[in-house]
Rosetta silent file (secondary structure, phi, psi, omega in degrees, C-alpha in Angstrom):
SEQUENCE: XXXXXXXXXXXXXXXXXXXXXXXXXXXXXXXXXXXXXXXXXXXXXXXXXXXXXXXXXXXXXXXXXXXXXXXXXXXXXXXXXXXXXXXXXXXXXXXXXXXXXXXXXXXXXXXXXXXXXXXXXXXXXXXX
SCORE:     score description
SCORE:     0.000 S_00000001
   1 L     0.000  -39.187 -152.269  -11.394   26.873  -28.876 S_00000001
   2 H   -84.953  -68.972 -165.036  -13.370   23.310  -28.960 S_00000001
   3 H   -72.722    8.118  167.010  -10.792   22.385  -25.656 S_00000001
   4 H   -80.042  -40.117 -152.879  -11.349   25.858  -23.842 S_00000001
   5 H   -85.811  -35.318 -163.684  -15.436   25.085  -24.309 S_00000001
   6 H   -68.999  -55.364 -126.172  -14.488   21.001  -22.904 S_00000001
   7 H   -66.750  -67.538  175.481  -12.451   22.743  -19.865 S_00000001
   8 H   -20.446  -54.995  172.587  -15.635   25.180  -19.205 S_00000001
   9 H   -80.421  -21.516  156.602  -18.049   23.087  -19.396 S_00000001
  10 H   -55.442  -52.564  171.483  -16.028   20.635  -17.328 S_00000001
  11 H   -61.933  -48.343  173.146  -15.843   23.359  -14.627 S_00000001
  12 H   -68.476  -51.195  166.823  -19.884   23.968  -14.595 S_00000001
  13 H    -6.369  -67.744 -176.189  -20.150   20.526  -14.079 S_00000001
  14 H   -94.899    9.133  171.799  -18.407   20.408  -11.611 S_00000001
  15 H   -86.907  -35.783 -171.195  -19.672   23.738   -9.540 S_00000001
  16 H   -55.875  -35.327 -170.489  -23.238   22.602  -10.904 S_00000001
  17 H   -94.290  -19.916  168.590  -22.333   18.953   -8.430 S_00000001
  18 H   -45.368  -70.392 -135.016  -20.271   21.582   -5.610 S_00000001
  19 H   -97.922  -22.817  169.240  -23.999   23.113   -5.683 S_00000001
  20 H   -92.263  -22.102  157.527  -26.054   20.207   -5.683 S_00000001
  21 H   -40.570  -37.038 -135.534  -23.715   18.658   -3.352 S_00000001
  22 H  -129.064  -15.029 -172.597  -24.339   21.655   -1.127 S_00000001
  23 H  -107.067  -25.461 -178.788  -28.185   21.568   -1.552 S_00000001
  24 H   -92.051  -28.350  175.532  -28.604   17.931   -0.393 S_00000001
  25 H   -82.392  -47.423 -176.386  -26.310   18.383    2.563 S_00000001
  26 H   -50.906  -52.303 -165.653  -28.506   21.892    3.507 S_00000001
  27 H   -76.831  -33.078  152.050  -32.072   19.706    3.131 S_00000001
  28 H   -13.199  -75.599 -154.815  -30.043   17.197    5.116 S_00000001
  29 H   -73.384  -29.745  179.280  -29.609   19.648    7.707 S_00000001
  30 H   -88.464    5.184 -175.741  -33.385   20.875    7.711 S_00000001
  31 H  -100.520  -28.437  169.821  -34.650   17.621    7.675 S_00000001
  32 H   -49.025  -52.086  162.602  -32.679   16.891   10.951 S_00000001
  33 H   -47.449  -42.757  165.904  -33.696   20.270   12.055 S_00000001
  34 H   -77.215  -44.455 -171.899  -37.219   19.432   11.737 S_00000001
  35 H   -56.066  -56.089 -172.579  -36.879   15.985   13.368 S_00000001
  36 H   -69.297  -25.028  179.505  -35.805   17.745   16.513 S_00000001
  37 H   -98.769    5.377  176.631  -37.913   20.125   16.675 S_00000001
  38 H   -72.074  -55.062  177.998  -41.066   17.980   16.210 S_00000001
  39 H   -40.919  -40.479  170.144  -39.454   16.023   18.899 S_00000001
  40 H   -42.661  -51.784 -157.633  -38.857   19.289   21.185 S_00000001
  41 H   -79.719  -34.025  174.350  -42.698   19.721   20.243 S_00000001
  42 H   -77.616  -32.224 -170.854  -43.788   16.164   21.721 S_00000001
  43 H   -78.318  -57.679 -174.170  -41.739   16.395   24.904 S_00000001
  44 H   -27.828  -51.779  173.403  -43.443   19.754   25.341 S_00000001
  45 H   -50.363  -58.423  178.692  -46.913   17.987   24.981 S_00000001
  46 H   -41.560  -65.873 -162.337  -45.258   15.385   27.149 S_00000001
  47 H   -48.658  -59.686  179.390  -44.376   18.439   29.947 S_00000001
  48 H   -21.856  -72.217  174.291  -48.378   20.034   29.331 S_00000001
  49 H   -51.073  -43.891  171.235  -49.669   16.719   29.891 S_00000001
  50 H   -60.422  -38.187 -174.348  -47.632   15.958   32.998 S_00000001
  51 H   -52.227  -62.069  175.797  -48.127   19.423   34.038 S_00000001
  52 H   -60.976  -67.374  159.589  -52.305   18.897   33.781 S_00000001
  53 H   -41.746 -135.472 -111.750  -51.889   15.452   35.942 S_00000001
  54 H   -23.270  -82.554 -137.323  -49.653   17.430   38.455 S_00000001
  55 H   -53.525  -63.221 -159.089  -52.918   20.454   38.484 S_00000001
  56 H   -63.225  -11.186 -172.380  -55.372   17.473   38.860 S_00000001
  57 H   -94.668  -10.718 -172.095  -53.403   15.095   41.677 S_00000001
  58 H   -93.215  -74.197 -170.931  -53.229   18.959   43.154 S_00000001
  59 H   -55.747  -33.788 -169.271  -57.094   19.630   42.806 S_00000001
  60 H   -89.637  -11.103  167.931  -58.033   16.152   43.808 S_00000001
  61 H   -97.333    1.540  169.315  -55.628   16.010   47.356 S_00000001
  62 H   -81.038  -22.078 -158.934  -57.125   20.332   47.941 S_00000001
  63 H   -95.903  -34.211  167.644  -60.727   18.469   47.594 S_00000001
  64 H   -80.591  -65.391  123.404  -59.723   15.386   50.079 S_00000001
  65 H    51.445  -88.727  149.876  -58.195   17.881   52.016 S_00000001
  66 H   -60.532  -36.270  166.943  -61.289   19.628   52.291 S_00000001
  67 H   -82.330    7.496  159.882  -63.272   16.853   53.154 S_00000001
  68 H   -64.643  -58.930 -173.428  -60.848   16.097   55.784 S_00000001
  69 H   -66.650  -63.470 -148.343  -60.990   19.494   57.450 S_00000001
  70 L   -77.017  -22.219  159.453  -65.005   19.355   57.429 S_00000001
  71 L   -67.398   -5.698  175.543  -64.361   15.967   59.175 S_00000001
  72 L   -97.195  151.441  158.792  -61.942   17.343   61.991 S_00000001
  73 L   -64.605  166.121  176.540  -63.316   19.447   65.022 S_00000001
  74 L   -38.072  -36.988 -116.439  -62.759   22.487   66.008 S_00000001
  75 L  -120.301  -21.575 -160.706  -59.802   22.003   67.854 S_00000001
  76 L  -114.440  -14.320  161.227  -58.035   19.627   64.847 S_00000001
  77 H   -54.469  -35.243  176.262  -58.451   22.293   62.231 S_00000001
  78 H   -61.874  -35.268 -163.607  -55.272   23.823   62.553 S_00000001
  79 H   -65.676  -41.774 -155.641  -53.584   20.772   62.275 S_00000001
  80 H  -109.965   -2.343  142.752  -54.867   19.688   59.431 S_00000001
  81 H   -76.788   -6.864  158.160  -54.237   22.830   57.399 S_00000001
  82 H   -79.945  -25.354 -160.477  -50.920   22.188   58.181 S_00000001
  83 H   -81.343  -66.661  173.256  -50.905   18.781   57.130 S_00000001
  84 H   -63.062  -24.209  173.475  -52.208   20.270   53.437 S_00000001
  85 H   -55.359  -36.112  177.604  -50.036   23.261   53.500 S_00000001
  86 H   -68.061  -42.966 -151.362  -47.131   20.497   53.774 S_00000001
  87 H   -78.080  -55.972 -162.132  -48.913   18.175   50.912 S_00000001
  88 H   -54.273  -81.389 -162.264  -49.676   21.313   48.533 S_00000001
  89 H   -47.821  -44.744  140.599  -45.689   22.311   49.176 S_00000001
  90 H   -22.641  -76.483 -168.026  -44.779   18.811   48.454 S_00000001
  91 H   -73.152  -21.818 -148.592  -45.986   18.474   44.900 S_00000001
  92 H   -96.127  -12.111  144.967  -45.611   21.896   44.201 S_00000001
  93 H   -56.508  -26.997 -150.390  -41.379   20.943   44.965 S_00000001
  94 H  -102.727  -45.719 -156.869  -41.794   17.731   43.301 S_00000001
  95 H   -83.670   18.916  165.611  -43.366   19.277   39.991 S_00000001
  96 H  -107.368   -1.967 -168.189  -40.960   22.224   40.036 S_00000001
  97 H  -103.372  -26.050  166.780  -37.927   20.182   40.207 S_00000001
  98 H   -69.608  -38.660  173.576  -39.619   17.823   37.322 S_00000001
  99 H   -81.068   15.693  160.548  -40.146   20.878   34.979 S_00000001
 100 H   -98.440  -22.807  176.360  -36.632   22.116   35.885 S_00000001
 101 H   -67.593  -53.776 -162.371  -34.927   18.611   34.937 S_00000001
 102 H   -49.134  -82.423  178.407  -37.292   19.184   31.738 S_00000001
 103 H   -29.199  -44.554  171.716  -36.478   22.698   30.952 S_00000001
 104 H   -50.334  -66.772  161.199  -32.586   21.580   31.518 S_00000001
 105 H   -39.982  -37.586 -176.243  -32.732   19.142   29.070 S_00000001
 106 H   -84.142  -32.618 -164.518  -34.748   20.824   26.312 S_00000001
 107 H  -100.383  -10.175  175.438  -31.841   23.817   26.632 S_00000001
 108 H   -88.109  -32.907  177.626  -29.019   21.544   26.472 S_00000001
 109 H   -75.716   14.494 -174.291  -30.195   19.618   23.074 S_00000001
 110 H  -116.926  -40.706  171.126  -31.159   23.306   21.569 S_00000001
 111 H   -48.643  -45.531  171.949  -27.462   24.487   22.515 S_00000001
 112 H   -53.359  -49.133 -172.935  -26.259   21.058   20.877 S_00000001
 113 H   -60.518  -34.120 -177.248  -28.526   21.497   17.958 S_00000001
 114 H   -87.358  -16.469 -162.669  -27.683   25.074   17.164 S_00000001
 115 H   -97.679   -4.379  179.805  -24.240   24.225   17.574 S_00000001
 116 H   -70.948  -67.925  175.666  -24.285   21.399   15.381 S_00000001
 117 H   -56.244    4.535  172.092  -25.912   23.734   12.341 S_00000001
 118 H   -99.103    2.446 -176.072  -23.812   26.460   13.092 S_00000001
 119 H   -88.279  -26.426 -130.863  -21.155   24.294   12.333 S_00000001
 120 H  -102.565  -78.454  176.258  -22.788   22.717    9.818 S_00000001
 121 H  -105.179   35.568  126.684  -23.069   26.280    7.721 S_00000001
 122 H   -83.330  -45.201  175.395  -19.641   27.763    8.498 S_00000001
 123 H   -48.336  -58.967  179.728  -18.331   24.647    6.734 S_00000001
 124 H   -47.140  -30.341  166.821  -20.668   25.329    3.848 S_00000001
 125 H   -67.704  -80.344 -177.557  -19.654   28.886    3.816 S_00000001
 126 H   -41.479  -18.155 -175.594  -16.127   28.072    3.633 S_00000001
 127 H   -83.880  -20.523 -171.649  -16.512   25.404    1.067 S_00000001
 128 L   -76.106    0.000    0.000  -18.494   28.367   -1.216 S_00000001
């Protein structure tokens, strides 16, 4: 009886450290989890911000631009709506290929990330 009660309590022991074991590797995983996505959350800020400098280097060459045009003649107006039609199509290539580099990146670290935790709890499943 007395060594049935040692082996028993020797077995919650050791599911009670299986389970604590199992609780520190989970907060592990969400504190990782969190780290990335605050990062995820700054480069985002990061995109916003670039994105608002793109809109304003956009608003401030439509406003030279305009004062350009009211400075050309008649005859030099087309030309120089060409010249911004070119400028405008410029950035708006340069900042679509930077928020496609972004957007790449941010989906390959969320594919890494999920694939790390999904790996992460089928081992924990299997160890349960």
């Amino acid at each position: 009886e007395e060594g049935r009660k040692v082996l028993t309590t020797q077995g919650l022991i050791r599911a009670n450290q299986r389970l604590t074991e199992d609780l520190f590797r989970t907060l592990r995983l969400e504190e990782a989890a969190n780290l990335e996505v605050e990062s995820l959350r700054v480069q985002l800020a990061k995109v916003k911000e670039s994105k608002a400098d793109m809109e304003d280097g956009l608003r401030q060459e439509a406003a030279n631009a305009i004062s350009l045009i009211e400075r050309k003649s008649a005859r030099d107006l087309e030309t120089a709506k060409e010249e911004f039609e070119e400028a405008l199509e410029a950035k708006s290539k340069e900042y679509k290929a930077e928020k496609e580099k972004i957007y790449e990146r941010n989906r390959l670290e969320f594919l890494r990330m999920k694939d790390l935790l999904g790996t992460e709890v089928k081992a924990l499943t299997e160890e349960r």
